[in-house]
N, C-alpha and C positions, 0 to 999 in steps of 0.2 A: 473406532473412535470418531465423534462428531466434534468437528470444528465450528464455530465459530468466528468468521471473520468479521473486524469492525471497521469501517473507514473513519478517518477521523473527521470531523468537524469544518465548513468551510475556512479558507485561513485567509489571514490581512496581507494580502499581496493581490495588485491589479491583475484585471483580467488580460491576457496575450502575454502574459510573464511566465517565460520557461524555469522551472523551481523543483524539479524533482527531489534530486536532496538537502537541498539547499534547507536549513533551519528554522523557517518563516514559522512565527506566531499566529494563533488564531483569530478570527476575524472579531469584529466586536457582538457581534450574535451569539457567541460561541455560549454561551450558558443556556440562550434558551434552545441553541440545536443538542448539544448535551444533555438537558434535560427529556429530549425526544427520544435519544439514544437509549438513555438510562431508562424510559418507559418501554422501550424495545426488548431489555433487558429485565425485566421485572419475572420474577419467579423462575429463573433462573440460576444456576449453580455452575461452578467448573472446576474442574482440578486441579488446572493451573491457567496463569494467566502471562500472554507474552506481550511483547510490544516494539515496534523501531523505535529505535536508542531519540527519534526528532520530537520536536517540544510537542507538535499539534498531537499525534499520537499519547503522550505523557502525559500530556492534563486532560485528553477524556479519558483514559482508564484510571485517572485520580478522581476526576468529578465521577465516576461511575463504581465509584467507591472499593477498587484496584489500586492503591498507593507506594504499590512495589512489584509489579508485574516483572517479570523475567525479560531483562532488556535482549533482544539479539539483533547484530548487526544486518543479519541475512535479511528482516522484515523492513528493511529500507527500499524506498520509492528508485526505480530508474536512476542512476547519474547521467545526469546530460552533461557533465563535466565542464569546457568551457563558456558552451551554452546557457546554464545557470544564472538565474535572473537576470537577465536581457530579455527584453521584449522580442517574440517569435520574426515578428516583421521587420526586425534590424540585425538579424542574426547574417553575418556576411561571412559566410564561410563556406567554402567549394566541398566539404563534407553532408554539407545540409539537407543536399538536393536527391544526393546518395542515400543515407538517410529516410528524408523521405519516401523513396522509391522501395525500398528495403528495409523495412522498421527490425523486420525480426534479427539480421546479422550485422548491418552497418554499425559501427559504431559513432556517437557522436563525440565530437572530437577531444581529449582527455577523458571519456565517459566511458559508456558501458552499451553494448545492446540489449535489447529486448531478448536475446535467445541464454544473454549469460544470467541477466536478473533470473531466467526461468531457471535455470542451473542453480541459482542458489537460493532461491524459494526452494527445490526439489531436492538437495542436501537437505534443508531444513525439518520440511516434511518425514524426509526416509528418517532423521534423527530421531525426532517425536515420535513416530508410530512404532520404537523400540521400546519406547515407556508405558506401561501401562494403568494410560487417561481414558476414560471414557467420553468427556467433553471439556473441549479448551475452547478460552478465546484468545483470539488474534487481535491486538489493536493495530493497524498497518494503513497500508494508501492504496490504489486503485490498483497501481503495475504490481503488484504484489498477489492482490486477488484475481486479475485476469490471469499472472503465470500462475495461480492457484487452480482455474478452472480448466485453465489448460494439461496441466500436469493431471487433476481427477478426470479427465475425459467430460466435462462440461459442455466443453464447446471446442472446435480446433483453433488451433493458430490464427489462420484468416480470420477468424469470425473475433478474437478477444475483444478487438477494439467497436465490435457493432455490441457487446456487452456495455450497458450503462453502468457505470459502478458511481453513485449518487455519494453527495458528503452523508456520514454518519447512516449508510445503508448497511445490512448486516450482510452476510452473504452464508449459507453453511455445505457442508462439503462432509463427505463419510470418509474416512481414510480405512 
């Protein structure tokens, strides 16, 4: 099965704003980066089509002519829990710095780590490749496609975050 992963669209939230799942709208560009997307896509087919249940995900596999993608919760971004829109530089929490230091198990404080998101990107996966799709797409966010690339042997753990995962880049993956 080949996947398809989409990132969605840059979104209207300032730069240094931690926003993982937080629900933020897209940015005012978002049609003409959508329409980049949708040229990305062009002769193209899928079997089926998934998406995070968050609006910016929602309205490019609408504009990408997807108007009912198969929502699941699993294709959601990192929770940075009570980190979530606050600006990175004002974030005063004795969690932070741990954290930092430990991306893949610390968790951020009411949130989630990086080693659980891969956990449930990896239920998600082993779910679908009981189906038989020959090619899907993913509309999702970056922490979603790095525990993506980690989980197919792309790249290790150390290395997800030296992965650039660009607004409205594709990424694709064989299961």
């Amino acid at each position: 099965m080949q996947i398809t992963f989409i990132r969605h669209t840059s979104v209207a939230v300032p730069t240094g704003i931690c926003y993982g799942q937080s629900d933020v709208d897209v940015s005012p560009t978002f049609e003409t980066e959508a329409q980049q997307v949708l040229s990305k896509l062009q002769g193209t087919s899928f079997d089926a089509v998934y998406c995070s249940p968050l609006a910016r995900c929602r309205k490019l596999a609408y504009f990408c002519g997807f108007p009912a993608p198969v929502i699941d919760t699993r294709l959601m971004e990192l929770n940075f829990g009570a980190w979530e829109m606050k600006p990175w530089a004002n974030i005063n929490d004795p969690q932070l710095q741990p954290w930092f230091d430990n991306w893949l198990t610390e968790i951020p404080t009411k949130g989630e780590s990086f080693q659980q998101l891969i956990f449930r990107v990896e239920e998600f996966l082993n779910e679908i490749k009981k189906i038989p799709f020959q090619h899907i797409a993913i509309f999702t966010h970056a922490g979603v496609i790095r525990a993506a690339g980690i989980i197919t042997g792309r790249f290790q753990v150390g290395e997800a975050f030296d992965y650039q995962v660009l607004y409205g880049d594709l990424f694709k993956i064989i299961l």
